[in-house]
C-alpha positions in Angstrom: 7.1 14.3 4.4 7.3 12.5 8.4 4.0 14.1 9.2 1.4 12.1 9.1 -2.6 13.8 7.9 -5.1 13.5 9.4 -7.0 11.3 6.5 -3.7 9.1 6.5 -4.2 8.2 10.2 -8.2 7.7 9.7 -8.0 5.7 6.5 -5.3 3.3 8.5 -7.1 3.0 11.8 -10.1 2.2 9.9 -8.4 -0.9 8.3 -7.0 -2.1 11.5 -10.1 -1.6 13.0 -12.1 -3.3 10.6 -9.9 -6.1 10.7 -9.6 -6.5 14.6 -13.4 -6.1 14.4 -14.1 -8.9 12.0 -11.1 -11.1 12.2 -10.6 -14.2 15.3 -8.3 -16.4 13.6 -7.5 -19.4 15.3 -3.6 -20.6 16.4 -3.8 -23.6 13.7 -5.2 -20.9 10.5 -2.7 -18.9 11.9 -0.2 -20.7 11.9 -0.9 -22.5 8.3 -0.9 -18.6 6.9 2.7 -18.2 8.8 3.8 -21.1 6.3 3.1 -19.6 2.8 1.0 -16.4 2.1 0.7 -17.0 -1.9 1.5 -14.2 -4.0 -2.1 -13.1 -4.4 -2.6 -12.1 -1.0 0.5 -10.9 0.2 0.7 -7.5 1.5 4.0 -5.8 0.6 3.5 -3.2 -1.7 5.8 -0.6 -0.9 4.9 3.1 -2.1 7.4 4.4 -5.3 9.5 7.0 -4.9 8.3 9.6 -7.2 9.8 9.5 -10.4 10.6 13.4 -10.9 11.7 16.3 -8.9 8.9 17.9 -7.2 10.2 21.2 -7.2 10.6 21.4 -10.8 7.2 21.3 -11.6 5.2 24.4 -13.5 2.6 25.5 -11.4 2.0 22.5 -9.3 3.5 22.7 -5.5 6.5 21.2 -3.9 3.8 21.1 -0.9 0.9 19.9 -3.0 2.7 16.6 -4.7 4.7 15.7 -1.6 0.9 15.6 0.1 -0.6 13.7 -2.6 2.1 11.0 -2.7 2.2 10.5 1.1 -1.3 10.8 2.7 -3.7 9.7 -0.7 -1.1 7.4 -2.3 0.7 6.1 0.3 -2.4 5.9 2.7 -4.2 3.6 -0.1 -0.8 1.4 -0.3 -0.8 1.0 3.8 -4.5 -0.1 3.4 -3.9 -2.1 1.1 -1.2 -4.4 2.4 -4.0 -4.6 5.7 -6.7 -5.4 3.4 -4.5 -7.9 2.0 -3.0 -9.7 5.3 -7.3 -10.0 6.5 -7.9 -11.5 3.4 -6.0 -14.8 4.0 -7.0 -14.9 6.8 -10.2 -14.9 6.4 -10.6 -17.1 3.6 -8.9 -19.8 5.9 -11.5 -19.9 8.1 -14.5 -21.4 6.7 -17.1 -20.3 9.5 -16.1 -16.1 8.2 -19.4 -14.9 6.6 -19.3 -14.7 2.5 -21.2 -11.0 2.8 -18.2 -9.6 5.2 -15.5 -11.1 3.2 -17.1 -9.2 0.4 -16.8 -6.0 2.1 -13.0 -6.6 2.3 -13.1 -7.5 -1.0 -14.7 -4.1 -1.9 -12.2 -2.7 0.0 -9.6 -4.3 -1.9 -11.1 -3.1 -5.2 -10.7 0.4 -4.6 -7.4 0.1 -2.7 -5.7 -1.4 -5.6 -7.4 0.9 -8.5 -5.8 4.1 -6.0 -2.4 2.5 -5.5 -2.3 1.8 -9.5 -3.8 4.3 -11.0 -2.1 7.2 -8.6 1.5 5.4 -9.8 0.6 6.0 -13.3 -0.3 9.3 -12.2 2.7 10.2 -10.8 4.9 8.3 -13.5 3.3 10.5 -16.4 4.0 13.9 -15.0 7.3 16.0 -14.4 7.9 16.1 -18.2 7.8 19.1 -20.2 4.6 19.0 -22.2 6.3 18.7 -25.6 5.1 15.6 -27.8 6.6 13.9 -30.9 5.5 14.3 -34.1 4.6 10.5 -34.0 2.1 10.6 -31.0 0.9 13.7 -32.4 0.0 11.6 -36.3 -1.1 9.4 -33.7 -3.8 11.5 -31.8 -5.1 13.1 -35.3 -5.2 9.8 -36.6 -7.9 8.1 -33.2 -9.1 12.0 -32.6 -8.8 13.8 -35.9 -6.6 16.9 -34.6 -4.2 16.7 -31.3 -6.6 20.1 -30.6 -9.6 17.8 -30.7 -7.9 15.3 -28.4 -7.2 17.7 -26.2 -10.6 19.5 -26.0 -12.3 16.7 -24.9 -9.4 15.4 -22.6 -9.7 18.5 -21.2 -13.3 18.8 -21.2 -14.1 15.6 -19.3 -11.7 17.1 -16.2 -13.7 20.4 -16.5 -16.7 18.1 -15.5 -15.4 16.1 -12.8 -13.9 19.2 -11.1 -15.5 20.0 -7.5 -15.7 16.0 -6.9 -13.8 12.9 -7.8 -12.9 10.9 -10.4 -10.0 10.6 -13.5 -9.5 11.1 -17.2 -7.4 8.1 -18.4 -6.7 8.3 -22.1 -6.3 4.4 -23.3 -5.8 1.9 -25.7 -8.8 -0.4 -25.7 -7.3 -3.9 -27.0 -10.4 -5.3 -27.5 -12.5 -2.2 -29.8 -9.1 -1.4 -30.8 -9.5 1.7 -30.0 -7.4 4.8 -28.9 -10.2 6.8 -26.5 -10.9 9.1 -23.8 -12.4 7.7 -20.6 -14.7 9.1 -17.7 -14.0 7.2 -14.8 -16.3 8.1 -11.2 -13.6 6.7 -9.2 -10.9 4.3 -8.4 -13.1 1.2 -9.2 -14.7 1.4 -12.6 -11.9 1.5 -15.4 -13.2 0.4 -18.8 -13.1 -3.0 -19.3 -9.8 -4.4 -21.7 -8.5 -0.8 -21.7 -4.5 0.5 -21.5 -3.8 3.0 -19.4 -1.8 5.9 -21.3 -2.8 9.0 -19.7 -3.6 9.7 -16.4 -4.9 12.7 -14.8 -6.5 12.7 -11.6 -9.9 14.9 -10.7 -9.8 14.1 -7.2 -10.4 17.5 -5.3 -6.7 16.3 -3.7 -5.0 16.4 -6.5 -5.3 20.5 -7.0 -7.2 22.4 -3.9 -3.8 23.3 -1.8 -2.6 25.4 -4.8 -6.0 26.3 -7.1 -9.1 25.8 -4.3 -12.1 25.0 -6.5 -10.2 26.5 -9.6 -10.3 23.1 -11.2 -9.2 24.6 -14.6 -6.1 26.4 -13.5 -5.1 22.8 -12.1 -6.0 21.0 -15.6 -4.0 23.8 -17.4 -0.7 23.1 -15.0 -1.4 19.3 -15.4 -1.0 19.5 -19.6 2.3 21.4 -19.2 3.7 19.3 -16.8 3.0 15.7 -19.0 5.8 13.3 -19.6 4.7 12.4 -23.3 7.7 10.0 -23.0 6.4 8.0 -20.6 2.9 8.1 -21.9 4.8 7.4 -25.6 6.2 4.4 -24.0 3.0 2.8 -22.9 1.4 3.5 -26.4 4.2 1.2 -28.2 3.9 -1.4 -24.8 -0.1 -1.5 -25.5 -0.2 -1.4 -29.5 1.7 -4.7 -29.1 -0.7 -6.2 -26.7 
């Protein structure tokens, strides 16, 4: 896990780069910054360890999850703590152009859905696939049958395979509803909704053990699922 990819070392020149390109802060803003970054901007987020062995996993690589933690994970948490730092900076200078800080703040958008949605990711996998009979009267209860949650769980990864994006099963607080969601990317999560379930469509996630074989990855995915994690969430977000 030392080595770093290719994309790793792109995705983090292209943050410093972007930063050296747009950034001249003066000695005074920079100083002021040395004082107190607030919490907001501060960039220490620091990659979790992954919460399960990954050689224990059914069908799902040792060399695949070690890759997906360090170079697309922990490539978005290094870009993120850069995207972070430029941000003070930038709002401290009043002369920085609105329409660039915007790009940073784009930037920060989609660094922050990867880092969080890949740690729920990671945090609802190395379990077994078994639920209990309470999330299953839970399922048939929002979906009708656990078999018709599953179909369309399933059936919404089917359709993002070959290209990007995540199934995020969710507790809406403000439909009050328990749903499937279609999400394009890191970006665009349904507005007021829980995560419970994560599953990532992200050609990354499976093509170093099934190539395009999308469904072979989706199948490994389902018996891999930590249901107590995802159980733990549900009684966290009913509460909400």
């Amino acid at each position: 896990m030392s080595i770093i990819s290719r994309r790793t070392f792109v995705e983090t020149v292209a943050a410093t780069a972007l930063a050296a390109a747009t950034l001249q802060v003066n000695p005074a803003v920079a100083q002021e910054q040395a004082v107190a970054i607030p919490n907001a901007f501060a960039g220490a987020h620091q990659p979790k360890p992954l919460p399960f062995d990954p050689t224990q996993l059914d069908g799902l690589s040792e060399k695949l999850i070690n890759s997906h933690w360090q170079n697309n994970y922990g490539g978005s948490v290094t870009a993120l703590n850069v995207v972070k730092q430029r941000l003070v900076a930038a709002l401290a200078d009043d002369a920085f152009p609105p329409y660039l800080y915007n790009d940073m703040k784009r930037e920060h958008l989609l660094r922050t859905g990867s880092v969080v949605l890949h740690e729920y990711y990671f945090a609802n996998m190395g379990g077994t696939g078994s639920r209990d009979s309470e999330l299953d009267a839970v399922l048939t209860s929002a979906f009708g049958s656990v078999a018709a949650w599953e179909r369309e769980f399933r059936r919404i990864g089917a359709g993002l395979g070959g290209g990007s994006g995540w199934v995020m099963l969710a507790w809406n607080t403000h439909t009050r509803t328990l749903e499937n969601y279609w999400m394009s990317d890191h970006m665009h999560a349904p507005a007021t909704a829980l995560p419970l379930l994560l599953m990532d469509m992200y050609e990354h996630s499976y093509q170093m053990d099934y190539g395009a074989a999308a469904a072979q990855y989706i199948d490994a995915f389902m018996r891999n699922i930590n249901w107590a994690e995802v159980r733990q969430r549900m009684d966290i977000a009913f509460k909400a």
